[in-house]
Z-matrix of the N, CA and C atoms (Angstrom, degrees):
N
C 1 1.444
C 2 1.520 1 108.79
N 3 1.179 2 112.60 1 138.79
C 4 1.793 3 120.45 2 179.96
C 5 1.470 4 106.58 3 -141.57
N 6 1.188 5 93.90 4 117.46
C 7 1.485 6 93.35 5 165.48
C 8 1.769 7 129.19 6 -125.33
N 9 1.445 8 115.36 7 108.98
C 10 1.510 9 127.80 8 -153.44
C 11 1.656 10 109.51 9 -105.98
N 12 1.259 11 132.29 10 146.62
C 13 0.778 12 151.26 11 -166.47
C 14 1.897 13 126.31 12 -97.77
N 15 0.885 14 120.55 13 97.68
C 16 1.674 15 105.23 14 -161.65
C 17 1.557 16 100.90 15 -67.56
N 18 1.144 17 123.42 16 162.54
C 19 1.466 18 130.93 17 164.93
C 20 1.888 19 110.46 18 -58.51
N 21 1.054 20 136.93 19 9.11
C 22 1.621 21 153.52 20 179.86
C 23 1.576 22 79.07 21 -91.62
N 24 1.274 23 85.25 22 -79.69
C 25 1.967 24 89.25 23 -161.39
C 26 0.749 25 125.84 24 -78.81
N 27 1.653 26 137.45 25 20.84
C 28 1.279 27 133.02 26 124.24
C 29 1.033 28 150.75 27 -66.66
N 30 1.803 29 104.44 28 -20.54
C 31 1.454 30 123.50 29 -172.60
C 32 1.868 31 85.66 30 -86.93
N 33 1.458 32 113.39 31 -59.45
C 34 2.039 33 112.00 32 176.40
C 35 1.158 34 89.79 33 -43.04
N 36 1.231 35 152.14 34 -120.46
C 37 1.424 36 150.86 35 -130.69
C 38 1.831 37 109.11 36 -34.31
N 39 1.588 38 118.77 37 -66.90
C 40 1.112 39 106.65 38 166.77
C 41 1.585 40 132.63 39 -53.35
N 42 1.452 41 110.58 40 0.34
C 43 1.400 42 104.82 41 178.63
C 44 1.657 43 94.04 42 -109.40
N 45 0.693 44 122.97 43 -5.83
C 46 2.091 45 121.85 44 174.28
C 47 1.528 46 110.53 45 -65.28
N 48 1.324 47 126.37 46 168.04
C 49 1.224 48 140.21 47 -157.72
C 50 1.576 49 93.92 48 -97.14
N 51 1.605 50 123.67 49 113.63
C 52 1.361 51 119.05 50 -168.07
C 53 1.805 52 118.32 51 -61.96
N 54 1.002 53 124.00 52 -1.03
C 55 1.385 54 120.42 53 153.54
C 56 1.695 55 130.76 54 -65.11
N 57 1.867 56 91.20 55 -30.55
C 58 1.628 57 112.83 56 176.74
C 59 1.199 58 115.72 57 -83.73
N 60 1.515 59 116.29 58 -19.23
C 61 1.299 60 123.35 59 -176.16
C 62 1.548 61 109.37 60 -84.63
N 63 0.971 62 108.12 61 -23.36
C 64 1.855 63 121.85 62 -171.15
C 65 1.526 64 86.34 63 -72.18
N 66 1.311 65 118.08 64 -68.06
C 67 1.430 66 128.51 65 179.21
C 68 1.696 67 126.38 66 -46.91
N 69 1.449 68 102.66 67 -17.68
C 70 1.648 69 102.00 68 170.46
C 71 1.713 70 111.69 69 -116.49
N 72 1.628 71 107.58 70 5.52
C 73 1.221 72 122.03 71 166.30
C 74 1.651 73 117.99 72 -71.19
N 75 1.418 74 99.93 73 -36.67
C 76 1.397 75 122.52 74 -165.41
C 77 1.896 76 96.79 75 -80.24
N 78 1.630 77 121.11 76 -56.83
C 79 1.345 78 101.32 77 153.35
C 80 1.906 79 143.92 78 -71.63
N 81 1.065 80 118.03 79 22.62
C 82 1.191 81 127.53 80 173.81
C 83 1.504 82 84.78 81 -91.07
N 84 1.761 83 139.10 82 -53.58
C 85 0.972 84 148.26 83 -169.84
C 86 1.739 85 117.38 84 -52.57
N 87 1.746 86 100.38 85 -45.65
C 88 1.445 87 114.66 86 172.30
C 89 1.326 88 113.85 87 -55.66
N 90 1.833 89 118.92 88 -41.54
C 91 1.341 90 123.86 89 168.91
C 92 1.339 91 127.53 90 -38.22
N 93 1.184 92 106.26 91 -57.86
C 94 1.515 93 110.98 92 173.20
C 95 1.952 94 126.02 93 -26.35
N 96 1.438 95 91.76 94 -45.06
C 97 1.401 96 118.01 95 149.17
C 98 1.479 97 150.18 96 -32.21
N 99 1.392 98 95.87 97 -9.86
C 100 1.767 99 116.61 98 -160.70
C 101 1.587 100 85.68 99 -85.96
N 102 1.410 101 96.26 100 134.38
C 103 1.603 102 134.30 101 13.86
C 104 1.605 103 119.54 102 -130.66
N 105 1.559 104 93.26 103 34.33
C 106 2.085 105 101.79 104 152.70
C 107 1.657 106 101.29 105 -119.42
N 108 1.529 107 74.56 106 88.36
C 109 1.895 108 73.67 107 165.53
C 110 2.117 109 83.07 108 -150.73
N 111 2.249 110 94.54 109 109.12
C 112 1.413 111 95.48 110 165.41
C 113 1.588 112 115.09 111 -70.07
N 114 1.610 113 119.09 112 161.35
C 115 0.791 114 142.75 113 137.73
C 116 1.481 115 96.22 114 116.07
N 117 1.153 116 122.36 115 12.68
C 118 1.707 117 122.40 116 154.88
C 119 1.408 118 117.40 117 -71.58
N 120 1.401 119 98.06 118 147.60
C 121 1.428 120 105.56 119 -164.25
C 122 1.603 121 110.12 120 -130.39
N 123 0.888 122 134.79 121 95.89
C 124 1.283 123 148.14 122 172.29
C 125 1.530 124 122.66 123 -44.24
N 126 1.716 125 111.41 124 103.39
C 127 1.322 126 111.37 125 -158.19
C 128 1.204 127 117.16 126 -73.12
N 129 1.610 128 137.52 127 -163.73
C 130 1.737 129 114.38 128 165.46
C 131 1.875 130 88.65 129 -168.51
N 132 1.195 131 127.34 130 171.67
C 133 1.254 132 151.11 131 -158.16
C 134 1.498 133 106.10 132 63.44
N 135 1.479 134 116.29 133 -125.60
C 136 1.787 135 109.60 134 -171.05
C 137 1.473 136 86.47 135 -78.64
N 138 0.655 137 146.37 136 8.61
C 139 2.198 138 129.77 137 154.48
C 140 1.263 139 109.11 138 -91.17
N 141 0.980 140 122.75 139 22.24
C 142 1.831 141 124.60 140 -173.64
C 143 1.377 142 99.72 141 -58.70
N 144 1.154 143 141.01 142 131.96
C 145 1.583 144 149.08 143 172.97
C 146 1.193 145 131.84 144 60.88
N 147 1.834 146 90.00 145 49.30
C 148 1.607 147 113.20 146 -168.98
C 149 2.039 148 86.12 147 -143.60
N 150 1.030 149 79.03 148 152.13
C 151 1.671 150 93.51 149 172.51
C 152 1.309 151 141.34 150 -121.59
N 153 1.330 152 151.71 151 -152.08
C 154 1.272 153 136.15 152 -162.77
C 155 1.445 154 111.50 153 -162.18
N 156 1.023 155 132.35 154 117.45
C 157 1.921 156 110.02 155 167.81
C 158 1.795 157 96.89 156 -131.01
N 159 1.081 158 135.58 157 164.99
C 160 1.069 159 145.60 158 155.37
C 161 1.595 160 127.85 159 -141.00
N 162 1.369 161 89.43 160 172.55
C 163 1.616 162 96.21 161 -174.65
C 164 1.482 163 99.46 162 -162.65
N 165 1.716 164 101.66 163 109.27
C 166 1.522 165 128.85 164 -165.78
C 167 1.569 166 110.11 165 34.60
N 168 1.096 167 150.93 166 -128.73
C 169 1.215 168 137.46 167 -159.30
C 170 1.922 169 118.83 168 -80.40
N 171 1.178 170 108.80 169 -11.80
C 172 1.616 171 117.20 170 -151.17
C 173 2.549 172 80.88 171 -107.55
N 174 1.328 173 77.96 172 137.58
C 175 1.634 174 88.11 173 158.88
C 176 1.791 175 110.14 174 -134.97
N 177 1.136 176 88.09 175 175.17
C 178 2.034 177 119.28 176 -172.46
C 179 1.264 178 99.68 177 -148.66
N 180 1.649 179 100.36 178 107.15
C 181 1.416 180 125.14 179 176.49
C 182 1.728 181 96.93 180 -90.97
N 183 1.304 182 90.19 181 159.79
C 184 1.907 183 98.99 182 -178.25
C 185 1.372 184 102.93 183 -170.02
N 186 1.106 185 120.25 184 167.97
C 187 1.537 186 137.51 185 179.71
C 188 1.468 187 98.09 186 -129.37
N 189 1.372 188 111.04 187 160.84
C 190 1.676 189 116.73 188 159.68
C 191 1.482 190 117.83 189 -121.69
N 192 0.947 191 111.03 190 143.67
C 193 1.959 192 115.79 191 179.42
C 194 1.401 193 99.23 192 -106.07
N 195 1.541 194 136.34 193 104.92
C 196 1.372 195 134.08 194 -168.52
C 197 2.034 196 80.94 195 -101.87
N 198 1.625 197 93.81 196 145.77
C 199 1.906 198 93.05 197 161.16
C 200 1.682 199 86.35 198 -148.86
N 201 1.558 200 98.84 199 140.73
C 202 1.308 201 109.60 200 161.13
C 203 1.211 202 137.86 201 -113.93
N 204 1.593 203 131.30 202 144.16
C 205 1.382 204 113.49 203 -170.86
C 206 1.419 205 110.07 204 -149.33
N 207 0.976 206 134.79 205 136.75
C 208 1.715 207 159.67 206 -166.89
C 209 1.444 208 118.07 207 -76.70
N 210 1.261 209 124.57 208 81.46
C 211 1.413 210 123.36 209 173.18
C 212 1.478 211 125.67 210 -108.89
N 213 1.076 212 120.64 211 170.93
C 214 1.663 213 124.83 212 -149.63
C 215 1.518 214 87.91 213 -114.63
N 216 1.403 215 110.54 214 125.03
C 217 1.829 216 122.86 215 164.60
C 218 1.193 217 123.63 216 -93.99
N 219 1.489 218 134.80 217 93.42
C 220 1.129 219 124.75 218 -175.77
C 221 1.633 220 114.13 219 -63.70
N 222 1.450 221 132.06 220 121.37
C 223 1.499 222 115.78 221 -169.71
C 224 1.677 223 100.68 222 -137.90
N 225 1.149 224 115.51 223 124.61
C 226 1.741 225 120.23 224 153.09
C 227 1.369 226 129.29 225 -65.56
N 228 1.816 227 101.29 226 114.44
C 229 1.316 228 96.90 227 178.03
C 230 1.117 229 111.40 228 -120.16
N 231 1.494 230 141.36 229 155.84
C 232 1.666 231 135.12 230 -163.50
C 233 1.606 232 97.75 231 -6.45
N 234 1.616 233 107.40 232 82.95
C 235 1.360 234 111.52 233 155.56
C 236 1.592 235 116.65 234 85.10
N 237 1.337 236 102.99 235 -13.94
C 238 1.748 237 91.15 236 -160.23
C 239 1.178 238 95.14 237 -125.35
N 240 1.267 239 124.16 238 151.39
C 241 1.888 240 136.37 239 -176.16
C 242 1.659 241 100.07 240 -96.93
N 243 1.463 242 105.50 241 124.79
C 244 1.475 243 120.33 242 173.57
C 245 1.535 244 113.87 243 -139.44
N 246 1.558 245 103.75 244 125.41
C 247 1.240 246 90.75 245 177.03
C 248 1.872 247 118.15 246 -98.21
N 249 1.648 248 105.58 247 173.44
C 250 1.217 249 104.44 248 -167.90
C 251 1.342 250 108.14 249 -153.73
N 252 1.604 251 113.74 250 134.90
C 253 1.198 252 119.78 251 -178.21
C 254 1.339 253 126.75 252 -81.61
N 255 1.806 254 125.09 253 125.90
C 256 0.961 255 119.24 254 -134.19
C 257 2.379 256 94.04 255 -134.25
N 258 1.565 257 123.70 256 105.75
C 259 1.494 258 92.27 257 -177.09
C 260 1.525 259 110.36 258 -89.01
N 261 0.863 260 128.59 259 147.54
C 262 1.327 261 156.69 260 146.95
C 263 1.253 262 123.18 261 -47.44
N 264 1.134 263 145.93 262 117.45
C 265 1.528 264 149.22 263 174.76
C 266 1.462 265 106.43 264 -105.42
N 267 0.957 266 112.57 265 115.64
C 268 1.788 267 117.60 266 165.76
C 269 1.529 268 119.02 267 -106.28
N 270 1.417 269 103.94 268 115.34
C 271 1.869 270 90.95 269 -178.84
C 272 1.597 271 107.82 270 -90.36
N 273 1.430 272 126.71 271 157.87
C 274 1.603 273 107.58 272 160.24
C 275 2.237 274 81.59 273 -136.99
N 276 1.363 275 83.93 274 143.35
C 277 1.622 276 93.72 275 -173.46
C 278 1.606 277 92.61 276 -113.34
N 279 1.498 278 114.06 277 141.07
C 280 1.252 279 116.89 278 170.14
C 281 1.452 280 116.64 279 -144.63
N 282 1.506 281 78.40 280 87.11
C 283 1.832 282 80.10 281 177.28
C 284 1.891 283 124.43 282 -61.93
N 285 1.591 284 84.79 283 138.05
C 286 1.699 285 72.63 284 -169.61
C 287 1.865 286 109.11 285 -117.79
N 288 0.843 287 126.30 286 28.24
C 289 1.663 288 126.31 287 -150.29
C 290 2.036 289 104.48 288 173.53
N 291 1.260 290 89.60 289 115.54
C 292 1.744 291 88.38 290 142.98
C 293 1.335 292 124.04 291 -178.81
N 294 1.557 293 113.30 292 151.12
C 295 1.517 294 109.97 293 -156.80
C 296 1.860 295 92.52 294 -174.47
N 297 1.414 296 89.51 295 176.07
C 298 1.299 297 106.87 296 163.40
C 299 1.619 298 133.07 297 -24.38
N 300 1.190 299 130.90 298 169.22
C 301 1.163 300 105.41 299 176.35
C 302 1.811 301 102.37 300 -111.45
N 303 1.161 302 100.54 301 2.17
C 304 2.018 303 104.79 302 177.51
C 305 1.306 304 109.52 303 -77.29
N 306 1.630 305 136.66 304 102.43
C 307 1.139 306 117.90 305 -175.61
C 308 1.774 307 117.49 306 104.26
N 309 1.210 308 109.71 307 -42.87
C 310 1.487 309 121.84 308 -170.02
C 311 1.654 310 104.91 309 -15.49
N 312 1.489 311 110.88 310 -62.05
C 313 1.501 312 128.27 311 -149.99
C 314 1.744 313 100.29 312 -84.42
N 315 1.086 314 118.22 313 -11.62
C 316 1.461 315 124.59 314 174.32
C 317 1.164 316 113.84 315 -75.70
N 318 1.708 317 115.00 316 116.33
C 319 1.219 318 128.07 317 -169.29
C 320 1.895 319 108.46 318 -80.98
C-alpha cells in the first residue's frame, strides 16, 4: 500500500489551520488502510473515480491506482510440494486536493 501526495495537496494542507492539518494528517494515515477505510464517499459526474473522506468541515479528495498480478505459491501438503496460483492486489492512493468544504469541487 502507498499512499502519495500530489504537489496540490501539499501546498492545501500547508495552507490549513494547523489543528486541521493534524486532523487531515490523521486521514492520509486511515488511507493506508484501503480498502476498509468507513466514511469514504465515492464521487460521480466529472469526479467519476475519485473519492472523498472528511473530517468536520475540510475534505481529501484522492483517486486509487489498483494493479494486479499473479504469482505462484509453493505450499506443502501431507508431504508433497504443490504449487498455487495466488492474485495480488496492489493499492497506490493519490491524494490530490484538500480544503474546505465551500467551493472544494469547483474546478
Amino acid at each position: 500500500m502507498t499512499v502519495v501526495l500530489s504537489s496540490e495537496a501539499v501546498r492545501d494542507l500547508a495552507d490549513l489551520p494547523t489543528p486541521i492539518t493534524a486532523r487531515m494528517r490523521k486521514l492520509v494515515v486511515r488511507l493506508r488502510q484501503w480498502p476498509n477505510i468507513s466514511g469514504v464517499k465515492h464521487l460521480k459526474g466529472n469526479l467519476a473515480g475519485k473519492h472523498r473522506l472528511r473530517t468536520g468541515d475540510y475534505r481529501l479528495q484522492f483517486r486509487v491506482v489498483e494493479t494486479r498480478e499473479i504469482v505462484n505459491i509453493e505450499k506443502e501438503v501431507k508431504g508433497r510440494k504443490i504449487e498455487e496460483e495466488q492474485e495480488l492486489v496492489h493499492y497506490k492512493i493519490i491524494v490530490e486536493k484538500a480544503g474546505h468544504r465551500d467551493g472544494f469541487y469547483d474546478e
